[in-house]
N, C-alpha and C positions, 0 to 999 in steps of 0.2 A: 965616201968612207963610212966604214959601221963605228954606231956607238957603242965599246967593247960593254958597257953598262947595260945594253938590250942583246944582249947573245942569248939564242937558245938554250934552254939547259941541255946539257949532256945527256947520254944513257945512263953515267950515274948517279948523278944528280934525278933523274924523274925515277927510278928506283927504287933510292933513298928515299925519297918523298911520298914516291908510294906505300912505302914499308910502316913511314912514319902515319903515315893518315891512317891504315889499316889498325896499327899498334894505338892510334887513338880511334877508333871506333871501336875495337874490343873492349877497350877500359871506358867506354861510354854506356857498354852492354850492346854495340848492335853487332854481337858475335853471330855470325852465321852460319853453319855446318857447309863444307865447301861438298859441290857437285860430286866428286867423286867417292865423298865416302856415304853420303848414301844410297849412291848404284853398289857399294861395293855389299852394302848394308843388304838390300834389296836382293843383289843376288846371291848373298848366304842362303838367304829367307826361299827363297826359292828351289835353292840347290837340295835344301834343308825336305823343305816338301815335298821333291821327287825322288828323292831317298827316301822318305817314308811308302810313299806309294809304290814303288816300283821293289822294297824289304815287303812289304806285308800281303 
């Protein structure tokens, strides 16, 4: 029989946990800029400079 005291956590349970570990690294300072925004960054920057070349 399982010891109900050794159960896996759940999906919400590792979630929550994650949410909570992230919300304390933020307020530790190791805030990090997530992947997507700066590809998103990058490909302004980009779109930006073949607009220019391709206007003048």
């Amino acid at each position: 029989m399982t010891d109900p005291d050794h159960r896996k956590p759940g999906l919400v349970q590792r979630r929550k946990q994650k949410i909570a570990d992230e919300i304390a690294r933020n307020r530790r300072g190791e805030y990090t800029v997530p992947t997507w925004v700066l590809a998103l960054i990058l490909g302004v920057f980009v779109a930006g400079w073949i607009t220019l070349i391709v206007l003048s």
